[in-house]
Steps between C-alpha positions, in 0.01 A plus 500: 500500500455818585659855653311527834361276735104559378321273257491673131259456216639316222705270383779423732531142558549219393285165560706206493217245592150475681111426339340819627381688224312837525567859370763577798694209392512687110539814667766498697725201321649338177466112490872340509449202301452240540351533842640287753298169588521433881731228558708510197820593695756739499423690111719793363342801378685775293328823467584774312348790677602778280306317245176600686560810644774774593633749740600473895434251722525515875344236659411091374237324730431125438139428561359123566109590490263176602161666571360147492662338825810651591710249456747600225866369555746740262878491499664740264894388491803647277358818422746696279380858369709649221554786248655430165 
């Protein structure tokens, strides 16, 4: 999440899943959990973003990262993004 299109420092996403652990991963995300185990099927997830941080946002990017062999297979599906 963010208000251009250039990475930012800090925390501004959210990881939802993966096993790669280094100090970009704490960086630059908040661990949704519980992560998501590959193969467990469609899963819900609920996030309270105002929880973590505040202010505009312009721009959401969904990221699959697989350094190891490329391979990663991610559908996102029923997104719904909402103010209360």
């Amino acid at each position: 999440m963010d208000n251009d299109t250039q990475p930012t420092v800090g925390r501004r996403a959210f990881r939802f899943g993966g096993s790669q652990v280094n100090a970009d991963n704490d960086q630059w995300s908040w661990k949704i959990t519980p992560l998501y185990v590959s193969g467990s099927g469609a899963v819900t997830y609920v996030v309270p973003i105002g929880s973590f941080f505040t202010g505009p946002i312009s721009w959401i990017g969904f990221i699959g990262d697989d350094d190891a062999n490329a391979s990663t297979n991610i559908t996102f599906s029923d997104i719904r993004i909402y103010q209360e």
